[in-house]
N, CA, C and O atoms as a GROMACS GRO file, in nm:
protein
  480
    1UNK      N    1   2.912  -5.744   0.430
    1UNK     CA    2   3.023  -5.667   0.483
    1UNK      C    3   3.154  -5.722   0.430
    1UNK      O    4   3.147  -5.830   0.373
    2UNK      N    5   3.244  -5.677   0.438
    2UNK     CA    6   3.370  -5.674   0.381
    2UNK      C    7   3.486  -5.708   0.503
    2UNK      O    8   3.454  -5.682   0.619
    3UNK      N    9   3.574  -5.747   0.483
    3UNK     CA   10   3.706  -5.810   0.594
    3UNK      C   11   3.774  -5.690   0.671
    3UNK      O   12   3.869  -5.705   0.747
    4UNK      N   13   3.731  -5.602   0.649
    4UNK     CA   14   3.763  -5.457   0.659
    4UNK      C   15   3.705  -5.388   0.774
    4UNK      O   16   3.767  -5.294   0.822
    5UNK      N   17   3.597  -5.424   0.821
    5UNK     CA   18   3.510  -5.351   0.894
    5UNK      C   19   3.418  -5.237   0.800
    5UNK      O   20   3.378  -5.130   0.848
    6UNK      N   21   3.392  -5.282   0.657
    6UNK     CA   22   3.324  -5.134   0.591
    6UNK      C   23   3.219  -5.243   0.556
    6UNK      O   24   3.227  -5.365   0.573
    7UNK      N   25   3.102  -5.160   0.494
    7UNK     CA   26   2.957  -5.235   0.478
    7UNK      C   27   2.953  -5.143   0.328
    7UNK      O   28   3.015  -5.039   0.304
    8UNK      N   29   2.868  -5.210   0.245
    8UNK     CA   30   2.839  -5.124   0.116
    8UNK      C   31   2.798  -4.988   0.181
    8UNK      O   32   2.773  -4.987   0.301
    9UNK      N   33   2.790  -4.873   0.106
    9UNK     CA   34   2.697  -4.764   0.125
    9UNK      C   35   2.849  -4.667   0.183
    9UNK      O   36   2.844  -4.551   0.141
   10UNK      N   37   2.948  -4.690   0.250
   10UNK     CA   38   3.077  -4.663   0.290
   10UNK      C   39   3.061  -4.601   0.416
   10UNK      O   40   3.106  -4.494   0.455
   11UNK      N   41   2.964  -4.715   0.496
   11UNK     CA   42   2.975  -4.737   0.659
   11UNK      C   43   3.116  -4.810   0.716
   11UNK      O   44   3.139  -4.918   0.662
   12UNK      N   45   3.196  -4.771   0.800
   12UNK     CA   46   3.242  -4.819   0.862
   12UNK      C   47   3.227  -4.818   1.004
   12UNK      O   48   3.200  -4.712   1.060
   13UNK      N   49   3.246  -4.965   1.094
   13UNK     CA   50   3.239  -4.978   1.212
   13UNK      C   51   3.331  -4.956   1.298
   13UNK      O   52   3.433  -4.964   1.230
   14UNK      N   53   3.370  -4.927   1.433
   14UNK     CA   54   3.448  -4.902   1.511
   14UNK      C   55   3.394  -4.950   1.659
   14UNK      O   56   3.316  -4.898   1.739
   15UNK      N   57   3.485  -5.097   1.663
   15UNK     CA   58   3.456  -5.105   1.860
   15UNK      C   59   3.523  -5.048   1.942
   15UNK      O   60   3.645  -5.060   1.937
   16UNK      N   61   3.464  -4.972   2.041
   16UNK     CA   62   3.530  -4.917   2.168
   16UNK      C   63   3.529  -4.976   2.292
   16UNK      O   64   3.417  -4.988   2.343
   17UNK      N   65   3.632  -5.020   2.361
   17UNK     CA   66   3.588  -5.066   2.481
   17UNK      C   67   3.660  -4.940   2.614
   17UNK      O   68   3.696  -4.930   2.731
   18UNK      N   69   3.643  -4.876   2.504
   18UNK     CA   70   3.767  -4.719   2.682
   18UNK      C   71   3.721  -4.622   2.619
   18UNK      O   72   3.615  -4.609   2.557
   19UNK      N   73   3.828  -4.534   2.641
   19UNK     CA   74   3.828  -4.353   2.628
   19UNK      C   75   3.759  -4.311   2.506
   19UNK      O   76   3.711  -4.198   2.508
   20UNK      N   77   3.742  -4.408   2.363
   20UNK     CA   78   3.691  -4.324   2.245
   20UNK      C   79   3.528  -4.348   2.307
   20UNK      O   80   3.428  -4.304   2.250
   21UNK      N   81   3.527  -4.415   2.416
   21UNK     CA   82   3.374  -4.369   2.446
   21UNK      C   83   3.316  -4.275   2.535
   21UNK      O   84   3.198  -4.262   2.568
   22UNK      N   85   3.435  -4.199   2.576
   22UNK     CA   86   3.423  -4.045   2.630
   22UNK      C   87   3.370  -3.971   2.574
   22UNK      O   88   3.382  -3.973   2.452
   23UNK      N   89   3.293  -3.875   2.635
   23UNK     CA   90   3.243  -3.790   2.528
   23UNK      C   91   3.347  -3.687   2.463
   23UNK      O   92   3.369  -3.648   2.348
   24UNK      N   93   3.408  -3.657   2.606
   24UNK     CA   94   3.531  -3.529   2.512
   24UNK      C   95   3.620  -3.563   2.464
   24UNK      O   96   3.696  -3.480   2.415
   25UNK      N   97   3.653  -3.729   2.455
   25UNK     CA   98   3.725  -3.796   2.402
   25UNK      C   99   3.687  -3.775   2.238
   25UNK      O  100   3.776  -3.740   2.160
   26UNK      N  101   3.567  -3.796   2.198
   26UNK     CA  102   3.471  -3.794   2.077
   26UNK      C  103   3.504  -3.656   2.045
   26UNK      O  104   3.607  -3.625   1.984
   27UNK      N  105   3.434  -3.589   2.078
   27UNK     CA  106   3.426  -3.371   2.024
   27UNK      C  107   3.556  -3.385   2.016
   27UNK      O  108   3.577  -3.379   1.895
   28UNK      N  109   3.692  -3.405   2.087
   28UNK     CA  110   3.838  -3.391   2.031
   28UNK      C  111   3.840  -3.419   1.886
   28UNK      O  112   3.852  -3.338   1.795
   29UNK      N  113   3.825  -3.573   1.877
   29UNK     CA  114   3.877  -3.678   1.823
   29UNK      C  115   3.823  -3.656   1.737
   29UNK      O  116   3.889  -3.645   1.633
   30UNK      N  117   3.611  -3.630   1.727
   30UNK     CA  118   3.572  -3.669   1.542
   30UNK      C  119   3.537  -3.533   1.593
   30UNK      O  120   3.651  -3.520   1.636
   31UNK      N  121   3.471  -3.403   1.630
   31UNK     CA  122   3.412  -3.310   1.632
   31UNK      C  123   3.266  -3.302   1.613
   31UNK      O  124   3.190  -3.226   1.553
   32UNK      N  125   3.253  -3.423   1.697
   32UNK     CA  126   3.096  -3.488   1.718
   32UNK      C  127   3.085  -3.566   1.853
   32UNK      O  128   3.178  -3.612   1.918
   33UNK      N  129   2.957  -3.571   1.880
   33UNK     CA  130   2.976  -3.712   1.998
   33UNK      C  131   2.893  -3.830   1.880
   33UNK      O  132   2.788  -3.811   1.819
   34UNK      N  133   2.953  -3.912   1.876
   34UNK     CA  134   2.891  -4.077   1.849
   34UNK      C  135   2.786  -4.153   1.924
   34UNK      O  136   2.794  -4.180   2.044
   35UNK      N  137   2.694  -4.183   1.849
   35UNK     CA  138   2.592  -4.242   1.874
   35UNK      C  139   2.629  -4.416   1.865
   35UNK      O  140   2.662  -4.458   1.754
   36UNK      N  141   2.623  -4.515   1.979
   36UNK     CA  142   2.670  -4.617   1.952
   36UNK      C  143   2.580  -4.735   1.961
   36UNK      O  144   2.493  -4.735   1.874
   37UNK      N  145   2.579  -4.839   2.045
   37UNK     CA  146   2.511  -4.941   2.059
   37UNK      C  147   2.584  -5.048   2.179
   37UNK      O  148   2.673  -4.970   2.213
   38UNK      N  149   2.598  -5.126   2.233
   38UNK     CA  150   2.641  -5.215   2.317
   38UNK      C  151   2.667  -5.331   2.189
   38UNK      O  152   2.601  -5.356   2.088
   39UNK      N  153   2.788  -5.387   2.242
   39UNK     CA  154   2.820  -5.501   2.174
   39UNK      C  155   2.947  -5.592   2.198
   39UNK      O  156   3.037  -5.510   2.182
   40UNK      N  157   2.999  -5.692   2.221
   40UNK     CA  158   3.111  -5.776   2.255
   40UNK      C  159   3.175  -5.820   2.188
   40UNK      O  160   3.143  -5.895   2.096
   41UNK      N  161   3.305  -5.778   2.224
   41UNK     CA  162   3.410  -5.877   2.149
   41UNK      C  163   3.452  -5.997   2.205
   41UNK      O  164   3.498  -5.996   2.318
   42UNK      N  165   3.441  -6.107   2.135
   42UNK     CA  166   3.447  -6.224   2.207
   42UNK      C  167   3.625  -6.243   2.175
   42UNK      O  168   3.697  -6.172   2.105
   43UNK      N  169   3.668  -6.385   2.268
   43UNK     CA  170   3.804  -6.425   2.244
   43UNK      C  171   3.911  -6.320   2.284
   43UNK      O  172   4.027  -6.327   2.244
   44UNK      N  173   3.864  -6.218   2.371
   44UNK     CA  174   3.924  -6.119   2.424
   44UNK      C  175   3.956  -6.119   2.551
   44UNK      O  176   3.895  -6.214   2.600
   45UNK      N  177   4.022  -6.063   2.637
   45UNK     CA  178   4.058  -6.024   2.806
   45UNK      C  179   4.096  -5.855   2.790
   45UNK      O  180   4.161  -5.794   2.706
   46UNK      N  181   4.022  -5.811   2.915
   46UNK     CA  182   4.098  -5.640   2.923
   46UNK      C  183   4.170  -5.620   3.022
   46UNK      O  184   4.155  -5.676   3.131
   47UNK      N  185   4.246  -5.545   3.000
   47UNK     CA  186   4.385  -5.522   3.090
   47UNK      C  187   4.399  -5.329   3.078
   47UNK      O  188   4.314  -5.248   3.042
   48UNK      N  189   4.518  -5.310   3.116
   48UNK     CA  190   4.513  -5.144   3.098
   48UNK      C  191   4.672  -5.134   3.098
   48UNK      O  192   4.743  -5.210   3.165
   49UNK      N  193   4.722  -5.025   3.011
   49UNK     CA  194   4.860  -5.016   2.939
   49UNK      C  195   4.869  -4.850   2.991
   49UNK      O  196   4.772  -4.775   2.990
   50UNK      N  197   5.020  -4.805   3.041
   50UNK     CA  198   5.023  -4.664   3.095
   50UNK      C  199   5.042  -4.587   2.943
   50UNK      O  200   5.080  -4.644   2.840
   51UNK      N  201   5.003  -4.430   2.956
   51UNK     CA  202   5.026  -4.341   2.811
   51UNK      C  203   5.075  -4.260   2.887
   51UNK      O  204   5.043  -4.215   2.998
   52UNK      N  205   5.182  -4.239   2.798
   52UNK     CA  206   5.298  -4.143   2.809
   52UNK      C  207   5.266  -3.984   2.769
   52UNK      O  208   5.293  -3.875   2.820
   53UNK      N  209   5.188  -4.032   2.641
   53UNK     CA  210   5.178  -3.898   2.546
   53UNK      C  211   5.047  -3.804   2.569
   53UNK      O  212   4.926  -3.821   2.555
   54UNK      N  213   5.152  -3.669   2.624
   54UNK     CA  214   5.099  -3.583   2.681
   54UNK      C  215   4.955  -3.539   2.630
   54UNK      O  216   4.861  -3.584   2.696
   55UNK      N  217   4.927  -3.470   2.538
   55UNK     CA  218   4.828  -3.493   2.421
   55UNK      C  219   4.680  -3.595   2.496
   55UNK      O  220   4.580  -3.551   2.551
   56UNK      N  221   4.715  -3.726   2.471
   56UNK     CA  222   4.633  -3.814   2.465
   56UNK      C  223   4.555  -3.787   2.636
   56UNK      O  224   4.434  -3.789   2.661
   57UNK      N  225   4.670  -3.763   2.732
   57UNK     CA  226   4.690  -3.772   2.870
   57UNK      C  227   4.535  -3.657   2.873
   57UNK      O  228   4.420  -3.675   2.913
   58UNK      N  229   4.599  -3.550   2.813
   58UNK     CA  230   4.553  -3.423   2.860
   58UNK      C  231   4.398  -3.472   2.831
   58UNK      O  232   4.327  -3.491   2.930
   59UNK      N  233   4.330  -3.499   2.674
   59UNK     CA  234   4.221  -3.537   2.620
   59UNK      C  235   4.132  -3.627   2.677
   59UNK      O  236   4.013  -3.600   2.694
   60UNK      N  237   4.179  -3.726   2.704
   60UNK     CA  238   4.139  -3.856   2.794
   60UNK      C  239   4.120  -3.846   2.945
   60UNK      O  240   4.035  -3.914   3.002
   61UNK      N  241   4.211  -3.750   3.016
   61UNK     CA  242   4.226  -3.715   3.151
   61UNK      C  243   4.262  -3.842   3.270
   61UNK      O  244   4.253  -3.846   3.393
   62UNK      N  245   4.302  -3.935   3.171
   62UNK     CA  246   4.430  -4.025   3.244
   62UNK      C  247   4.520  -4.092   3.195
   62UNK      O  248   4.509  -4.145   3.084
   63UNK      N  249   4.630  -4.100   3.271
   63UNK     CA  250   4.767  -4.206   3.203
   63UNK      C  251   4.774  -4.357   3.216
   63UNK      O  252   4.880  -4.419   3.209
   64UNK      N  253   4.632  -4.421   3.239
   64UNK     CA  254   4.615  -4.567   3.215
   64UNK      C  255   4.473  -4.546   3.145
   64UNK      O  256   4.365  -4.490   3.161
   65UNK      N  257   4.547  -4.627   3.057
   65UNK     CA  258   4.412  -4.623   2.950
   65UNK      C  259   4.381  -4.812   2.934
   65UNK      O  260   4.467  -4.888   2.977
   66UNK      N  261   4.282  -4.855   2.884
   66UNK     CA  262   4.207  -5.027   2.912
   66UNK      C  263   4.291  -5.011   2.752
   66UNK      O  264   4.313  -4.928   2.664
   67UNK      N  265   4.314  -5.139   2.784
   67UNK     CA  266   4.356  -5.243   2.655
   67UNK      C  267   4.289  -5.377   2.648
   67UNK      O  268   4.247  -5.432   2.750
   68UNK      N  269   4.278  -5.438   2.508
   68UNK     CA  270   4.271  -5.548   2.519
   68UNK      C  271   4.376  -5.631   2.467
   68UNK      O  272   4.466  -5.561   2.421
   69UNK      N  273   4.411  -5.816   2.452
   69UNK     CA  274   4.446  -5.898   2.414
   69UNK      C  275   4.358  -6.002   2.398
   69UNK      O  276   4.273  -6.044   2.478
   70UNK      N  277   4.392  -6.051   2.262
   70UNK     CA  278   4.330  -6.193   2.230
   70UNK      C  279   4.377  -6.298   2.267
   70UNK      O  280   4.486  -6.347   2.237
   71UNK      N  281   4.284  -6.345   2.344
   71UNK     CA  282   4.295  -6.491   2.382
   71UNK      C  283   4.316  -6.608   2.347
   71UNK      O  284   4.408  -6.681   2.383
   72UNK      N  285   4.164  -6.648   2.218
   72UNK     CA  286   4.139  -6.715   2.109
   72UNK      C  287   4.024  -6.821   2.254
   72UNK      O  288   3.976  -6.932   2.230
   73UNK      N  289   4.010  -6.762   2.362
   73UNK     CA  290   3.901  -6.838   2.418
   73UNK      C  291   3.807  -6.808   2.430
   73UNK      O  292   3.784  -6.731   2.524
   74UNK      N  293   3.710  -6.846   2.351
   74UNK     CA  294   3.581  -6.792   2.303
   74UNK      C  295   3.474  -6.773   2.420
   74UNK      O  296   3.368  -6.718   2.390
   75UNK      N  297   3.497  -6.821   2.573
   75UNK     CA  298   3.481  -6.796   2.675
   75UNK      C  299   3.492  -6.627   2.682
   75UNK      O  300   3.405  -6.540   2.681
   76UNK      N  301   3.597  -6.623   2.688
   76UNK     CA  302   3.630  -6.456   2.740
   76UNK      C  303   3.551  -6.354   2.648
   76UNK      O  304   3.495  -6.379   2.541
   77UNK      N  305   3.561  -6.236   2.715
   77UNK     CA  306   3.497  -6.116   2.599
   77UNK      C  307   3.463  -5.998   2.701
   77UNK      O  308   3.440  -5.995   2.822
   78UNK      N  309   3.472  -5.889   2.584
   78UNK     CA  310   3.521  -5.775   2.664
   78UNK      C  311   3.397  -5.680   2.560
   78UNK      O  312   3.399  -5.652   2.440
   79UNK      N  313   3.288  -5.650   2.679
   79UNK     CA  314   3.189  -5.569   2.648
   79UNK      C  315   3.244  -5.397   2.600
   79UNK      O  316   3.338  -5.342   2.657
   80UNK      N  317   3.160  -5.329   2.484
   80UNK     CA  318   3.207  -5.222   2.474
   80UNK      C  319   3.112  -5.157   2.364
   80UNK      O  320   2.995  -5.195   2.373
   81UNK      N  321   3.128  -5.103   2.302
   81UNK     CA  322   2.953  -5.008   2.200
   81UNK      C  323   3.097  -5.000   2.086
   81UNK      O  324   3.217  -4.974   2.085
   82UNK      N  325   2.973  -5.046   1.988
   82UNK     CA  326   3.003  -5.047   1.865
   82UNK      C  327   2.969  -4.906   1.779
   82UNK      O  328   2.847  -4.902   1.759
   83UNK      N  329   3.022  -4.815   1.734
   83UNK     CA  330   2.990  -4.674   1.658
   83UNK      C  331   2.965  -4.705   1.537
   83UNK      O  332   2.975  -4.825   1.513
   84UNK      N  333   2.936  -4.636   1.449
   84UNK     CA  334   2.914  -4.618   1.271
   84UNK      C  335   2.973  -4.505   1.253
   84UNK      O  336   2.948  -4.410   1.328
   85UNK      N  337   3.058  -4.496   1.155
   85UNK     CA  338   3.156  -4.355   1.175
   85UNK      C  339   3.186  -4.341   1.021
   85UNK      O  340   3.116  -4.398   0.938
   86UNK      N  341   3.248  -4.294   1.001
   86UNK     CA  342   3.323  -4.200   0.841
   86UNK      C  343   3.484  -4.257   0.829
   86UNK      O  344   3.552  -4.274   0.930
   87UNK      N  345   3.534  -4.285   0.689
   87UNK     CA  346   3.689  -4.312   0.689
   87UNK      C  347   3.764  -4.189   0.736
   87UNK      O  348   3.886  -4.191   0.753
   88UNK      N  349   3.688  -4.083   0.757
   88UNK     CA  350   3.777  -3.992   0.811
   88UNK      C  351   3.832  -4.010   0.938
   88UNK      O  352   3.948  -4.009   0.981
   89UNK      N  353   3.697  -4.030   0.999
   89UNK     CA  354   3.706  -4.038   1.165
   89UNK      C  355   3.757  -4.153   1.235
   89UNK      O  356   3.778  -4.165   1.356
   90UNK      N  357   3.781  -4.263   1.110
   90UNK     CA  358   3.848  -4.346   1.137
   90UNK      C  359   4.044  -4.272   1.126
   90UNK      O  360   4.135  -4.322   1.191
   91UNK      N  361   4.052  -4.215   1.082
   91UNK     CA  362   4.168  -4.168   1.023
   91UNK      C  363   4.248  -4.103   1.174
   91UNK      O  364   4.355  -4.127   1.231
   92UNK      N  365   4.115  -3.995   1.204
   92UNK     CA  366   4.120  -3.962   1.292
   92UNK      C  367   4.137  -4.026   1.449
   92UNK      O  368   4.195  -3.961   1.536
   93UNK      N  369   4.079  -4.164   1.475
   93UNK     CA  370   4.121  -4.250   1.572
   93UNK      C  371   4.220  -4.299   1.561
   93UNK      O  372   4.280  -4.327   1.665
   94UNK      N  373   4.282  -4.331   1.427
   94UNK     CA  374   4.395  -4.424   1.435
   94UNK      C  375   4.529  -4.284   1.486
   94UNK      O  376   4.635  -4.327   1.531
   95UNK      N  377   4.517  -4.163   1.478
   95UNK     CA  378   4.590  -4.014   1.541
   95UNK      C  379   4.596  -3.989   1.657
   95UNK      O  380   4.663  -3.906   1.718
   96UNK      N  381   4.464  -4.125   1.714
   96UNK     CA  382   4.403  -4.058   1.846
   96UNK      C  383   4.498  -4.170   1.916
   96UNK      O  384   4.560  -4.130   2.014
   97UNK      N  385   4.513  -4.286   1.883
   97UNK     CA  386   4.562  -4.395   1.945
   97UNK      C  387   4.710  -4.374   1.926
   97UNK      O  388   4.763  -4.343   1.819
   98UNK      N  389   4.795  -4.403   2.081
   98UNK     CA  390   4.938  -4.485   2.080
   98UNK      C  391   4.987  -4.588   1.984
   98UNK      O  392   4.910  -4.662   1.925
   99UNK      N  393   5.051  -4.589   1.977
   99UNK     CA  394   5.177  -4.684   1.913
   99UNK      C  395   5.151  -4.860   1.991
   99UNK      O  396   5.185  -4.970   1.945
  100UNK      N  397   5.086  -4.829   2.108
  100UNK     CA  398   5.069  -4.955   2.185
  100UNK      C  399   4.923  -5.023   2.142
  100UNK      O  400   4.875  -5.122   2.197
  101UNK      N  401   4.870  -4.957   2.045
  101UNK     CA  402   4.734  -5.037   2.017
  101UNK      C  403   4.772  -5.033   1.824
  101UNK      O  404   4.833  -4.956   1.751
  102UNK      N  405   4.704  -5.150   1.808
  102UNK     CA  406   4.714  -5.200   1.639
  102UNK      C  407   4.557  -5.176   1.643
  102UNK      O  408   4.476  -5.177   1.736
  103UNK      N  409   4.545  -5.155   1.510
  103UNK     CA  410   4.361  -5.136   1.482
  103UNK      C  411   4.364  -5.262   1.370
  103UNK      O  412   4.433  -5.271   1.269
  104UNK      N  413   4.264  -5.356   1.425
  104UNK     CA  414   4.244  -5.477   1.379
  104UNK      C  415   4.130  -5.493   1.318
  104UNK      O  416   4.055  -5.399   1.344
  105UNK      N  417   4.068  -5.597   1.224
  105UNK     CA  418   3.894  -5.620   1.184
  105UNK      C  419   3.880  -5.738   1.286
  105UNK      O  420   3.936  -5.845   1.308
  106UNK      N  421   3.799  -5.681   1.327
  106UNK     CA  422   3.725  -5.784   1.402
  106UNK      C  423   3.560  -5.879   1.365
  106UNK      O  424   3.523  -5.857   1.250
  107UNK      N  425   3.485  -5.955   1.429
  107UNK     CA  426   3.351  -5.981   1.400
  107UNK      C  427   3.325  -5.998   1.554
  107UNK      O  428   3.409  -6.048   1.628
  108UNK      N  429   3.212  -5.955   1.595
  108UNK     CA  430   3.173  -5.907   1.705
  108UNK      C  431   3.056  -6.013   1.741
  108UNK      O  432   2.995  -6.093   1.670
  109UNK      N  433   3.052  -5.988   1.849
  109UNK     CA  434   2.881  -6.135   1.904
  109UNK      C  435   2.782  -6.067   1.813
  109UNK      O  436   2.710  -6.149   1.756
  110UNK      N  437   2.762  -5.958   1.787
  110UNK     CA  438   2.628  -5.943   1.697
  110UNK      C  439   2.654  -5.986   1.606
  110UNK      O  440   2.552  -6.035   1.557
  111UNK      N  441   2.786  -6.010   1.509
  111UNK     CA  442   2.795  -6.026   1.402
  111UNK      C  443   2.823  -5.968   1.315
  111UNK      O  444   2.859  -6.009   1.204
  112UNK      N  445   2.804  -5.809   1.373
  112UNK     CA  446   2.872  -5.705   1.300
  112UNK      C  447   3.109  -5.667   1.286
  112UNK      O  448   3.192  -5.644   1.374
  113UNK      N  449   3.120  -5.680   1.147
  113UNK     CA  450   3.238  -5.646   1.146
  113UNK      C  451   3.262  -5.497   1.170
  113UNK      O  452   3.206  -5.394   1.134
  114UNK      N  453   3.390  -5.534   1.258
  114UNK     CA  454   3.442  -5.382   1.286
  114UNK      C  455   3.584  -5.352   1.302
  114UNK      O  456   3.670  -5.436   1.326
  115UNK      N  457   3.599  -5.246   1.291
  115UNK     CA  458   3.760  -5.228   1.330
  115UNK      C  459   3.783  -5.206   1.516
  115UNK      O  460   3.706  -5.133   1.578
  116UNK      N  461   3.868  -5.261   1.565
  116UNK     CA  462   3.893  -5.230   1.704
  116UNK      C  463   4.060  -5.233   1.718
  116UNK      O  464   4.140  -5.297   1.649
  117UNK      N  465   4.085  -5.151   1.820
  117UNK     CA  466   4.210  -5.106   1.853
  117UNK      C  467   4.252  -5.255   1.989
  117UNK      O  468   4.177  -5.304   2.074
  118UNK      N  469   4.406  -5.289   1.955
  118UNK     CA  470   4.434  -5.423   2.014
  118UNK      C  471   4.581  -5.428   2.083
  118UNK      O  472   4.672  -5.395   2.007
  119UNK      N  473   4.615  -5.459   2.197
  119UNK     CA  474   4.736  -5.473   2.214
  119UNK      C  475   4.852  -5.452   2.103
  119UNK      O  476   4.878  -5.561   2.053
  120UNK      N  477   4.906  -5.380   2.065
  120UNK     CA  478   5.045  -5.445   1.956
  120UNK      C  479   5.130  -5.523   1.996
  120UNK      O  480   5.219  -5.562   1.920
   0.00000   0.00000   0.00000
């Protein structure tokens, strides 16, 4: 795998720990539901940040949405399903997300790299 969250073959990963694991969050967002897996991000804590933007509000069907922050204490970790998705639909999440989340690479307790959305 690559620092990126992409794997040869032009898999990319995506951790969710909230709303992109809605289903109508998904049919909005990629025009599919995602098939995922369980998996942890370690060195993490979750918290929840208010959304303003109407849009997201309406899709999601609330104005507190879970966030995370890194800790760096390998103690903590914040359970959530890991997807396999398309650079599109990545394109498409980063449209789906506020201004209040950065999309980061991460490496996950399985070991799998991925991209996940992070406090900014």
């Amino acid at each position: 795998m690559s620092e990126d969250g992409q794997v040869a073959q032009g898999r990319t990963y995506l951790f969710s720990y909230g709303t992109l694991r809605q289903r109508d969050v998904q049919l909005s967002t990629f025009g599919r539901e995602l098939d995922g897996r369980p998996d942890l991000l370690p060195g993490h804590t979750l918290s929840t940040v208010a959304i303003t933007d109407p849009d997201v509000v309406a899709v999601s069907g609330a104005d507190r949405h879970p966030i995370v922050r890194a800790t760096g204490d390998p103690s903590d970790g914040v359970e959530g399903t890991v997807f396999e998705i398309t650079g599109a639909e990545l394109a498409a999440a980063d449209g789906y997300e506020v201004a209040d989340y950065s999309r980061v690479s991460v490496t996950l307790a399985s070991g799998v790299r991925a991209w996940v959305y992070i406090a900014s």
